[in-house]
N, C-alpha and C positions, 0 to 999 in steps of 0.2 A: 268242531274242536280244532282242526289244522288249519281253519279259515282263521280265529284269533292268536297263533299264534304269532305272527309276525308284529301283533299290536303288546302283546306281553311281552316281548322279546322288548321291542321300543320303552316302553314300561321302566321295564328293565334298566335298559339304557339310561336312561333318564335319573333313574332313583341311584344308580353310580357315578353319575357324573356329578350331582345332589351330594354324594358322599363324599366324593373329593376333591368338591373345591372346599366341600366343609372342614375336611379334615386338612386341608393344608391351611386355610385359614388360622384354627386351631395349632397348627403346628408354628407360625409366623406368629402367631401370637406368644406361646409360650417362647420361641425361641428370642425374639425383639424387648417381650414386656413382664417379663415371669420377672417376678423379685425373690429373693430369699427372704426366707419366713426367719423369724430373730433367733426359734430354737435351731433353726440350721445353721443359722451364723452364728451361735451359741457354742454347738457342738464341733462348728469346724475347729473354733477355736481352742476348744478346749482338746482338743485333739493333736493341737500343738505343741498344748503345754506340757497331756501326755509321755509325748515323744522328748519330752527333756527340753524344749525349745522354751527359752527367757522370756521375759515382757516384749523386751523390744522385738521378738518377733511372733505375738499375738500382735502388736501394735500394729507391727507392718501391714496386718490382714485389712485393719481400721484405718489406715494412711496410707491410700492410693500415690504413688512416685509423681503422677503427674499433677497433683495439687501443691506437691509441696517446693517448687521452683518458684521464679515471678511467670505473673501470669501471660505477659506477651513475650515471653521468649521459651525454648525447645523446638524441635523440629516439627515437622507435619504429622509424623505419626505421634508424638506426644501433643499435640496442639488438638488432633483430631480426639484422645482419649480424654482430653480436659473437658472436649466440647460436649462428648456422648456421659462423662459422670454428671457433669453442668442441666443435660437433659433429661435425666434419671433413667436413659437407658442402661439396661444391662448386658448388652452385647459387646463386645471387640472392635478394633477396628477391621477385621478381617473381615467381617461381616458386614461392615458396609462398603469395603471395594467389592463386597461380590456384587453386593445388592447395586455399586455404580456399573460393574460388566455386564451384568444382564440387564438394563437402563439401558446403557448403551448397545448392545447387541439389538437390543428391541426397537429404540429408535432408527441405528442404522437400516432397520428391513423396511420400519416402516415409512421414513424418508426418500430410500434412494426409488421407491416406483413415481415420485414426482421431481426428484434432483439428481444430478451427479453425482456419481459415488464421492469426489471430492467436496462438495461441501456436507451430505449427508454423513461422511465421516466425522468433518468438524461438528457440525450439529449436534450430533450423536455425544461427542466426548463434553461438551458444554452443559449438553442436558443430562449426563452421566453425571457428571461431578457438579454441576451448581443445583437440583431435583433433592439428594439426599442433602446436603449441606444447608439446603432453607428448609426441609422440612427440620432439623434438628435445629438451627437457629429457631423457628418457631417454638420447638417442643422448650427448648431453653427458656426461651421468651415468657411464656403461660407458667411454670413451672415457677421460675424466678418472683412472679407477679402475684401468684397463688401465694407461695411463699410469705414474701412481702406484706401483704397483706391479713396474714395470720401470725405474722410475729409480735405484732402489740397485742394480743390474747393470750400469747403465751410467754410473755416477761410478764405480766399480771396474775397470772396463774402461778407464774416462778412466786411472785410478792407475794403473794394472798399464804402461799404455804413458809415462807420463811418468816411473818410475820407471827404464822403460829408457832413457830419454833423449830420446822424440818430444818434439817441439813439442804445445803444444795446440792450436794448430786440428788437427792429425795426428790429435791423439785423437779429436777430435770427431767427425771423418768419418769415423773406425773406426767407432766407436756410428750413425752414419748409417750405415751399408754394411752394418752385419754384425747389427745388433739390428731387430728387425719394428716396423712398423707399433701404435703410433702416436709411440715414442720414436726410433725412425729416422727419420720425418719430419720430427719437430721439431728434430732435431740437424743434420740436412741442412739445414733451413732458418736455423742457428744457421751452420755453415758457409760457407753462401754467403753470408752476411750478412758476418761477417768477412773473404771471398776478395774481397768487393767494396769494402773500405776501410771497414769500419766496427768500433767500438772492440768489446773480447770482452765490458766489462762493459753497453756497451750489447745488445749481441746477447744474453746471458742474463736483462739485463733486459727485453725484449723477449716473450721466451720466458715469463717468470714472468706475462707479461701476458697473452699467449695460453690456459695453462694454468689460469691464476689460482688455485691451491693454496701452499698453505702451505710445504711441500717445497718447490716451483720459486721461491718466494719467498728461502727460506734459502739455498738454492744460487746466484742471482744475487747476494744481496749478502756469499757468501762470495767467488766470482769477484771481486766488483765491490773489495772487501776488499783479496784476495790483487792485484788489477791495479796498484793505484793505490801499496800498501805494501811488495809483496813478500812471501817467504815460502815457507813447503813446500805447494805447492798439491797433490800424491798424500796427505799427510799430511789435507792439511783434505778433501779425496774422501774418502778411506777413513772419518774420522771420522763424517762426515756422514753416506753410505752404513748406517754402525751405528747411525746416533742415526735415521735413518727408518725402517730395519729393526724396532726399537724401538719405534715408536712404532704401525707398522703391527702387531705383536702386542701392545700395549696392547690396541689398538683391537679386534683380534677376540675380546681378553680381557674385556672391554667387552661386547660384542655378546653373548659366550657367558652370562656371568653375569645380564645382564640380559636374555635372551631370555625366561622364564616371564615377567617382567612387563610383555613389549609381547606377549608373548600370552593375556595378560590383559585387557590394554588392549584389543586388539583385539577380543576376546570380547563384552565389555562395550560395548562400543561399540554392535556390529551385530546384537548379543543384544535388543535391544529393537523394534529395526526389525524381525528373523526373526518376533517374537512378534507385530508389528501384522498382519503379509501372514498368516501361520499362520491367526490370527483371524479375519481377510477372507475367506481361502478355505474355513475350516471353518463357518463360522458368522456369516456376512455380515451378520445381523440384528444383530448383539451392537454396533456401532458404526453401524449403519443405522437402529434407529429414534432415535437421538439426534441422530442427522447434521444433524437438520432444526430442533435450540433454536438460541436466537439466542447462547448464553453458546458453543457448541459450538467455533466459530472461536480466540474466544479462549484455550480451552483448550489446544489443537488445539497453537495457537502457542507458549505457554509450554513443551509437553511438548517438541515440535521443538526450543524454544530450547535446552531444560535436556539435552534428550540431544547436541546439540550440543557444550552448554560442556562435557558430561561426556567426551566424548570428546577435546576443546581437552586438557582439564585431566590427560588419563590420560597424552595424548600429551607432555605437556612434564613430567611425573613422571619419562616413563620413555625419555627423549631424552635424553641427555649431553652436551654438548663436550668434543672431547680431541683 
């Protein structure tokens, strides 16, 4: 009996340790990706109005400060909260300088046992601040594109219901209710903007700000158009619907045709760094005894430079707008 103890103890061990990286998982989860469910932002709101507080400040719940500037000007901490609503996170900025000081606290330890504390410092703050900042340019990226992609389904959905005679806020909430994540959210947020006394073409323009694409732009100021003028508004959906349809197979027509020459580009690019490391590990002398001329630096620099510009230069060949 006292011979397995020390294996149930380990046991033990194990099924705790099992518990909490699950549980902080879970907890980084809820805390980075938890959404408000709509009766919670239902009732915050109405708990405003409760307290005697106006339209314009339920609105304010529905219109984040930092959409409503132009979109390349405010400071860092307002640039940083455009980027994280942009990503459909729901956290702070606060929350990602902690998550860049422990980045960096993590990388400084784990750098300075092969560097100097002086570059592993620099290191550290580089990989602090650019680690969180490309993963949420990505999470933007996917989001925007998801997005995109789902918006000529749901101005068709908008048509199909005003043809039968709804109202559009009607349609609106249809596309919030019935279409996923991330054109259901923003339609529900279009929604309640409008149930709270605010005009449709401000609410899609709104929208066009949160999104910031070119599509969500066309679409507010055909709303904003059809509001002010009148008009067949199923007719300008439908339209529009086919002319982004359109332009999203351009675009992968685009991509197709020019795919051999950004994998070219790319080739070329990384083809000459493979052949420096290649050299270093086959034959370390070949750049080792010259390491030590004084011209060696200089060299050094221009090659870095020239491989540099060479890849600037492949990359804007073989980049389009459309």
């Amino acid at each position: 009996m006292f011979d397995q103890l020390p294996h149930t103890v380990n046991v033990l061990i194990y099924v705790c340790v099992f518990l909490g990286v699950f549980l902080t998982y879970e907890g980084l989860q809820q805390l980075f990706f938890r959404r408000e469910t709509q009766s919670e932002a239902r009732n915050r709101r109405m708990r405003v109005v409760q307290r005697g507080g106006s339209t314009e400040d339920a609105l304010k719940l529905l219109r984040d400060t930092a959409l409503l500037g132009p979109e390349k000007k405010g400071g860092l901490y307002m640039r940083l909260r455009r980027l994280l609503l942009q990503a459909g996170v729901s956290v702070g900025p606060f929350w990602v300088f902690l998550c860049m000081g422990l980045i960096a606290v993590a990388a400084f330890f784990a750098a300075v046992r092969v560097l100097p504390a002086g570059p592993s410092g620099g290191l550290s703050v580089v990989l602090a601040v650019a680690l969180p900042l490309f993963v949420l340019m990505q999470m933007k990226s996917e989001r925007i594109k998801k997005l995109t992609t789902q918006l000529p389904d749901a101005l068709d959905l908008m048509a199909r219901g005003l043809k039968v005679g709804h109202p559009v806020t009607v349609t609106v909430g249809n596309v919030a209710t019935n279409m996923p994540d991330p054109i259901g959210s923003e339609f529900g947020l279009i929604a309640d903007q409008i149930n709270f006394g605010d005009d449709l073409g401000t609410a899609f323009h709104d929208f066009a700000k949160r999104v910031a694409t070119e599509d969500a732009r066309y679409l507010a100021v055909a709303i904003g158009i059809q509001h002010g003028t009148g008009g067949n508004l199923s007719r300008i959906l439908n339209v529009l619907s086919q002319v982004i349809r359109d332009r999203h197979n351009m675009r992968k027509k685009i991509k197709a045709i020019s795919a051999e020459g950004r994998l070219s580009g790319f080739i070329l690019t990384f083809l000459p760094v493979l052949i420096y490391f290649s050299i270093e590990l086959t034959t370390p002398t070949f750049y080792g005894d010259v390491r030590g001329d004084p011209k060696f630096p200089y060299f050094a620099l221009a090659i870095v430079g020239l491989v540099m510009a060479q890849g600037l230069i492949l990359h804007r060949l073989v980049k389009f707008k459309f």
